[in-house]
PAKE-748754 format. One record per residue (C-alpha): residue number from 0; residue in three letters; x, y, z. Coordinates in pm, 1 decimal. Each point is the difference from the previous one (the first is absolute). Layout:
REM PAKE-748754
NUM:ALA:X:Y:Z
...
***
This chain:
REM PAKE-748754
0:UNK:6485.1:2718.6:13399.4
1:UNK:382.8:-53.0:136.2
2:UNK:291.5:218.4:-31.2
3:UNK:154.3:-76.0:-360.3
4:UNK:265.0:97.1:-205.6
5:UNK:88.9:-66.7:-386.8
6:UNK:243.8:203.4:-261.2
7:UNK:-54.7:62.3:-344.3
8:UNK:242.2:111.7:-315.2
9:UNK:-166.7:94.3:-269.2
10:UNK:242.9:156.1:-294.1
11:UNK:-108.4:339.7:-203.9
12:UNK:-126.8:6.8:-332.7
13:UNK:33.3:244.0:-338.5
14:UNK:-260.4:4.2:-254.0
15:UNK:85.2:-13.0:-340.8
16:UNK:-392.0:41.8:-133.9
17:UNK:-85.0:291.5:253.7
18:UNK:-272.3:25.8:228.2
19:UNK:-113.5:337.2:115.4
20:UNK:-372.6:70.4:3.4
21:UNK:-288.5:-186.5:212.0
22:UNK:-340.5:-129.4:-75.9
23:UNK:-37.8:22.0:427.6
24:UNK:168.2:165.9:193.0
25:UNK:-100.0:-154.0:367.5
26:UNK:85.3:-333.9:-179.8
27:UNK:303.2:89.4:-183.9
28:UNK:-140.9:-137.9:-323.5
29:UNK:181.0:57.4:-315.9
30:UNK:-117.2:219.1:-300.4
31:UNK:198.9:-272.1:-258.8
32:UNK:213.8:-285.6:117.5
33:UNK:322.4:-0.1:22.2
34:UNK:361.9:-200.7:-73.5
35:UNK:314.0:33.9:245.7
36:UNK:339.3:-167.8:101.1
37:UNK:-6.5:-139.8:373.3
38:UNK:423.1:89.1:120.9
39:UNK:254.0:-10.6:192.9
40:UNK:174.1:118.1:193.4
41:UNK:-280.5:261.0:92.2
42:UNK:-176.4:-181.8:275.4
43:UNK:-220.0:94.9:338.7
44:UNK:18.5:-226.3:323.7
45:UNK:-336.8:10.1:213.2
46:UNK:-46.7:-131.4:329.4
47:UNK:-351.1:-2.2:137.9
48:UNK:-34.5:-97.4:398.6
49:UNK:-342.6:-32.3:116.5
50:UNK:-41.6:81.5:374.8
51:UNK:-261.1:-33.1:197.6
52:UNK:95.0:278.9:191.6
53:UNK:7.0:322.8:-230.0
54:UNK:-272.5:206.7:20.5
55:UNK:75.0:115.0:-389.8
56:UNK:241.7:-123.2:-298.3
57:UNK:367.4:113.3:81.3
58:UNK:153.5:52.6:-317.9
59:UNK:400.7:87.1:-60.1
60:UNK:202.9:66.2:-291.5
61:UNK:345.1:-26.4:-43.4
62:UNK:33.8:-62.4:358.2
63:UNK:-193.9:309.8:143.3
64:UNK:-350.0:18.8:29.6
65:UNK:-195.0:146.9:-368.0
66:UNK:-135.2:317.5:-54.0
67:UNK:-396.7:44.5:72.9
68:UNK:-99.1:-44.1:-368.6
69:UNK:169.9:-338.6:-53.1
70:UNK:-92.1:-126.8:304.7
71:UNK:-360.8:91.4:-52.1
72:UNK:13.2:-209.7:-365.4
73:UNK:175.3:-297.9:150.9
74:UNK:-268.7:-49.0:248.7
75:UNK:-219.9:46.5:-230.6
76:UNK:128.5:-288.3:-231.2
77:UNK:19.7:-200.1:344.8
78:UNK:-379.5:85.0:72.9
79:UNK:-54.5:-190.0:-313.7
80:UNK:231.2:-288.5:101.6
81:UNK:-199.4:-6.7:323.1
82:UNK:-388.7:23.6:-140.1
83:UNK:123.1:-317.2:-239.1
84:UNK:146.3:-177.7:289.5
85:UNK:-308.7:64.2:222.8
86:UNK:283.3:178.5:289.9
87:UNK:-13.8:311.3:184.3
88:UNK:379.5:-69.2:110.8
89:UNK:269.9:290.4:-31.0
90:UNK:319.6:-29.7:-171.1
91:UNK:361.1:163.1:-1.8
92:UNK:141.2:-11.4:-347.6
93:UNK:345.0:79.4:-72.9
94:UNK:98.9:66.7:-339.1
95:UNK:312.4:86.7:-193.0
96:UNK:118.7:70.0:-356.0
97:UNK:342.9:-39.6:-134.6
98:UNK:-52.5:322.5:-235.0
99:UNK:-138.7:320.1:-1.4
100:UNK:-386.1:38.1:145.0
101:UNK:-294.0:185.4:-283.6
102:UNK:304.3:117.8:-178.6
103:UNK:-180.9:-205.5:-321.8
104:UNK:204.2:-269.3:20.5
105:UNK:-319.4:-252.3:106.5
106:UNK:17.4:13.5:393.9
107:UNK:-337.5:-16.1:35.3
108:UNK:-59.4:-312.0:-248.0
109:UNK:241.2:-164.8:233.0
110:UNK:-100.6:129.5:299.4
111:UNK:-343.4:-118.9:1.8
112:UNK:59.4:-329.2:-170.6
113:UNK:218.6:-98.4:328.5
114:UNK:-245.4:151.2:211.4
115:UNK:-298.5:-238.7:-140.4
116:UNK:199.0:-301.6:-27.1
117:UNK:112.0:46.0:417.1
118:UNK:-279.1:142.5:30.3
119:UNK:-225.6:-247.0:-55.8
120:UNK:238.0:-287.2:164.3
121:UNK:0.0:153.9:313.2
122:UNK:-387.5:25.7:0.2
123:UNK:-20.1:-391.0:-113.4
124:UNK:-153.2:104.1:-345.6
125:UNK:64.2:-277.3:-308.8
126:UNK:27.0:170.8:-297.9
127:UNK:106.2:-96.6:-336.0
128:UNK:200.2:205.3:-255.5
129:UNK:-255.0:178.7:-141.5
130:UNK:-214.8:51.7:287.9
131:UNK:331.3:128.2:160.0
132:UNK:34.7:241.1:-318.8
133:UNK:-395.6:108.2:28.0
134:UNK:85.0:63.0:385.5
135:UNK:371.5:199.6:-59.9
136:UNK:-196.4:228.7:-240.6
137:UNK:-211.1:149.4:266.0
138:UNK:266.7:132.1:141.1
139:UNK:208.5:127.4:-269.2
140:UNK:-123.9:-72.8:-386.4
141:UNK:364.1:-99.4:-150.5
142:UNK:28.2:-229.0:289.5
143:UNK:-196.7:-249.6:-187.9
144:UNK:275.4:-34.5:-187.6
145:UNK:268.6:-78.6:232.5
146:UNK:-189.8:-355.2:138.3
147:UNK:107.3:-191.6:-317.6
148:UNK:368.4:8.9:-133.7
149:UNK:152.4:34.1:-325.9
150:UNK:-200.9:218.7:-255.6
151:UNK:-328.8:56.8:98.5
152:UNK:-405.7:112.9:-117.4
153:UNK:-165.8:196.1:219.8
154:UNK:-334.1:-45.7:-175.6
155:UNK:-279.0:276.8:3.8
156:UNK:-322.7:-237.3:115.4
157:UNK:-331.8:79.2:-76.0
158:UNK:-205.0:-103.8:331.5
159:UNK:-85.2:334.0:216.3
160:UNK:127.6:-199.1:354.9
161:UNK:338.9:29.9:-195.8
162:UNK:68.3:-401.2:68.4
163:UNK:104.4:-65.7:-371.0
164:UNK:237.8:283.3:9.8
165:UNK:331.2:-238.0:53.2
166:UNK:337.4:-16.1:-63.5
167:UNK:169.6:-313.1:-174.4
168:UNK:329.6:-101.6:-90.7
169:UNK:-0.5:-39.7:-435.2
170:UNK:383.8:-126.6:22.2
171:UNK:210.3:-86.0:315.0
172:UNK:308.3:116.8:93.9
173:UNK:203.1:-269.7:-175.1
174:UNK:-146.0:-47.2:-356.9
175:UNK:158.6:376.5:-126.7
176:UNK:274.3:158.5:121.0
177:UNK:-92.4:385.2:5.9
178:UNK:200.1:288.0:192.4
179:UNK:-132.6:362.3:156.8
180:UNK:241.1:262.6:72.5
181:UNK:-159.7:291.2:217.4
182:UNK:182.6:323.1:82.8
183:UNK:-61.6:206.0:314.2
184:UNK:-43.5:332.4:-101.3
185:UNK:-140.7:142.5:348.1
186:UNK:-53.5:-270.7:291.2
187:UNK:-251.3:222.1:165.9
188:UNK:-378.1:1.9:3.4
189:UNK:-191.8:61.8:-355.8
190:UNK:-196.4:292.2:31.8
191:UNK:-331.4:-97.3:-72.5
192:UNK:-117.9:-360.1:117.9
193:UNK:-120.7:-188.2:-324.4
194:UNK:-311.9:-44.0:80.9
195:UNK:-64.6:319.0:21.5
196:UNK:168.0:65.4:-345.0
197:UNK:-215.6:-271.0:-153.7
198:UNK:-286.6:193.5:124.5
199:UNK:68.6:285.6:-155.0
200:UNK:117.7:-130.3:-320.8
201:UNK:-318.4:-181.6:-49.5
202:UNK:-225.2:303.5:118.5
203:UNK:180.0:261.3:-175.2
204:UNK:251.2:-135.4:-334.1
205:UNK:-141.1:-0.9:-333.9
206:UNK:201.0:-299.9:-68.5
207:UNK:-97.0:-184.4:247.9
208:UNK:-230.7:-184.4:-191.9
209:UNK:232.4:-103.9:-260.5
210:UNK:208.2:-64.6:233.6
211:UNK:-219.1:-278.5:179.3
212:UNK:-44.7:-189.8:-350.3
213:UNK:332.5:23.3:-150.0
214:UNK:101.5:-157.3:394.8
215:UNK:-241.9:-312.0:-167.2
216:UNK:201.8:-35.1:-315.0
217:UNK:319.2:19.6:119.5
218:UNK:-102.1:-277.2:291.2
219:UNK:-146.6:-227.1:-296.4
220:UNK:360.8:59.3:-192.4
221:UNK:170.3:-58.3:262.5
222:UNK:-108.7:-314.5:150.0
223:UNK:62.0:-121.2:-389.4
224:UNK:349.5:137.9:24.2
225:UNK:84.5:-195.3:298.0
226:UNK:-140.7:-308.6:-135.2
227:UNK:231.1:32.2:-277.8
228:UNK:285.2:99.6:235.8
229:UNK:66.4:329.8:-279.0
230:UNK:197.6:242.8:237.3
231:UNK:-38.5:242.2:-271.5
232:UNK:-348.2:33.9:-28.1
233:UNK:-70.9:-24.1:356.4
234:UNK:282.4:304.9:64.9
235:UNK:-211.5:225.6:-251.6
236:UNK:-272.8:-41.3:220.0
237:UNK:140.0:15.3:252.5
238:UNK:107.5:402.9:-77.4
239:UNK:-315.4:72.6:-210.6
240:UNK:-182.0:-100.0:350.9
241:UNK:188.8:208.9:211.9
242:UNK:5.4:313.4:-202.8
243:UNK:-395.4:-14.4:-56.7
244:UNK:-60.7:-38.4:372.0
245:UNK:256.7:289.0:74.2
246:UNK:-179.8:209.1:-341.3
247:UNK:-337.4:-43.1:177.7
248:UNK:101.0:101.8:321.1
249:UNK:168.8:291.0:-117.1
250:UNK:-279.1:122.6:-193.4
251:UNK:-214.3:-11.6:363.6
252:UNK:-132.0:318.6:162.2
253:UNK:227.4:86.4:192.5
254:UNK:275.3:-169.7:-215.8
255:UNK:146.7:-301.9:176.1
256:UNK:384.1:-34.5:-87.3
257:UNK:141.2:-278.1:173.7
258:UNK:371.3:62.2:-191.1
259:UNK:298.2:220.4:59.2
260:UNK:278.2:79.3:-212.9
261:UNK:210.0:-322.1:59.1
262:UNK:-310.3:-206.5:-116.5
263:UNK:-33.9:217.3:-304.7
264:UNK:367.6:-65.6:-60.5
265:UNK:8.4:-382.7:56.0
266:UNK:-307.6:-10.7:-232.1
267:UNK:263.0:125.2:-288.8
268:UNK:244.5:-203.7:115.8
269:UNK:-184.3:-295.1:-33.8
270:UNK:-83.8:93.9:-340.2
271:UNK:375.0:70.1:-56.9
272:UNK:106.0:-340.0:134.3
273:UNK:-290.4:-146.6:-245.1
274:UNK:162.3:158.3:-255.5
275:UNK:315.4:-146.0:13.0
276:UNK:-144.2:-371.9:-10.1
277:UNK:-66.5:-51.4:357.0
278:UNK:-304.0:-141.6:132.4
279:UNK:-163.2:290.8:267.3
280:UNK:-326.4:131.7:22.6
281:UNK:-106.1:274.7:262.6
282:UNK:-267.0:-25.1:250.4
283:UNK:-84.2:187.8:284.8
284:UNK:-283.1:-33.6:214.3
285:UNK:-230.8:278.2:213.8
286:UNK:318.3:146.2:168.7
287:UNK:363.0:141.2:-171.7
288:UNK:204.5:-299.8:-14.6
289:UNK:92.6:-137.0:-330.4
290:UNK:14.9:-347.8:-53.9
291:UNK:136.7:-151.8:-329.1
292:UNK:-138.2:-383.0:-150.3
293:UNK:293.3:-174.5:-156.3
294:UNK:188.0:-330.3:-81.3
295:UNK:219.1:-167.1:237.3
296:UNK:259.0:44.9:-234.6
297:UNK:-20.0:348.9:12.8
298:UNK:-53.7:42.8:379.1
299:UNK:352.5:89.3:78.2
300:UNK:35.3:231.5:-312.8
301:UNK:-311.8:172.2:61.6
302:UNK:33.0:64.1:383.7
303:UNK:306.3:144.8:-32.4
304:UNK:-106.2:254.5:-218.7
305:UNK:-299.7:123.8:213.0
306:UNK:213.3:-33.0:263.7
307:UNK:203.6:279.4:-121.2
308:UNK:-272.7:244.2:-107.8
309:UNK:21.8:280.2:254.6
310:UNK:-280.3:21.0:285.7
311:UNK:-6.5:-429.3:27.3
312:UNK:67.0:-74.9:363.9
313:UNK:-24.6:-424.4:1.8
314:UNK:-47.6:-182.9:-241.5
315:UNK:-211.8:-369.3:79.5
316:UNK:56.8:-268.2:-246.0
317:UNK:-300.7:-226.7:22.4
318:UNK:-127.8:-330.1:-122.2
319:UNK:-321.7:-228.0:-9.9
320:UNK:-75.2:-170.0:351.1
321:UNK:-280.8:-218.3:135.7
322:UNK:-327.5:179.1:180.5
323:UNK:-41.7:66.2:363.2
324:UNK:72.1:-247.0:232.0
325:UNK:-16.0:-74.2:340.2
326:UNK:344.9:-70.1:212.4
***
């Protein structure tokens, strides 16, 4: 196999119906499926060169070359890549984010999903959107997600070999006009990986359970709420999921708590803004920055007042996008 090169961009994604919790673990199958937004701006760039002359993959991030345990993953995923595509070829993969890395804000969703769709161009692999989505999730379970655009199902599957487990676009970017605003609250590093949480939720929370099946009724509600394009009733879920995943986790052993005191306070915010007519509804995913659901209309309104809560370094104003995409 020759020397060759191809780029990815795949954008992040935020779930609105939650996943956190995993049927397998080596497969990154989900407990329940799932229901996110695809954005932008938040976006990774992935550049995979194979070379005939590497002895091992040659991985960088942000320009310098990645620490141990993410280089170890990402040739992992690329072993994968390479069993499909019948190679033993190296690669060097270069990858960049435009926003903070494991700071919960989806780096990983997009991550991988640009690293599967260069991936498996540069080792001559076809794949379709789904198989794409089926391959993304090995190497990071929301990355299913970020292959299609617009707002997405991430659907549980039944089969064991995890090939039914696949993410699919339920409305694209054009056909509803929906805003996320996400505040940085701490840029660095989340503290525990969620995987790991997830683990321990599901081993150790009483709630977990309940958690798992209320995850299938809110999905079920909605997909219906989409359908009917009700902002309303999809922004009720939207915090009722959120603040059940966050519940379960917290009632773990050892207690995961993902939050600090400026998501606390833009969860009341939120509520405040709601009050006074606008539309908002808080979200936050396994990590402490708070993101807020809302109305075009009220985008302006509504980042300007997190914006001013104390503790909010950047605020990212963010709207539907298409999937991941070569370029």
């Amino acid at each position: 196999m020759n020397e060759k090169i191809a780029i990815a961009r795949a954008p992040a994604n935020v779930a609105l119906v939650k996943y956190f919790g995993k049927r397998d673990v080596d497969l990154n199958l989900p407990a329940a499926g799932s229901l996110s937004l695809t954005l932008t701006p938040l976006e990774t760039t992935t550049e995979v060169q194979t070379d005939p002359s590497l002895a091992s993959d040659e991985i960088f991030m942000d320009g310098v070359i990645a620490d141990p345990s993410f280089s170890r993953r990402v040739s992992g995923f690329l072993n994968l890549v390479r069993e499909m595509a019948g190679a033993r070829i190296h690669a060097r993969v270069r990858t960049q984010n435009n926003f903070p890395t494991a700071a919960g804000l989806a780096s990983s969703a997009s991550g991988f999903a640009a690293l599967a769709v260069a991936g498996s161009k540069a080792y001559d692999l076809s794949l379709d959107e789904l198989r794409l989505s089926a391959l993304a999730r090995r190497g990071s379970g929301s990355a299913a997600r970020s292959i299609p655009g617009g707002i997405v199902v991430w659907e549980k599957g039944e089969q064991r070999d995890g090939l039914d487990s696949t993410a699919r676009s339920i409305a694209d970017p054009g056909d509803w006009d929906l805003r996320l605003i996400a505040g940085v609250t701490d840029p660095g590093p989340k503290k525990i990986g969620s995987t790991e949480a997830m683990e321990c939720t599901r081993k150790t929370s009483p709630y977990y359970a309940g958690w798992i099946e209320s995850t299938r009724v809110d999905l079920a509600e909605a997909i219906a709420a989409v359908n009917d394009r009700n902002l309303e009733k999809l922004g009720e879920i939207t915090e009722r999921s959120a603040l059940s995943m966050h519940g379960a986790a917290l009632a773990a052993r050892p207690a995961i708590l993902f939050w600090n005191g400026v998501t606390v306070e833009a969860l009341h915010l939120v509520r405040e803004l709601r009050a006074k007519g606008l539309q908002a509804w808080f979200t936050c995913d396994a990590g402490p920055q708070p993101k807020i659901l809302c109305s075009p209309d009220d985008e302006l309104s509504i980042a300007d007042a997190l914006s001013q809560l104390p503790g909010i370094t950047d605020i990212i104003r963010c709207k539907l996008t298409s999937g991941a995409r070569l370029i």
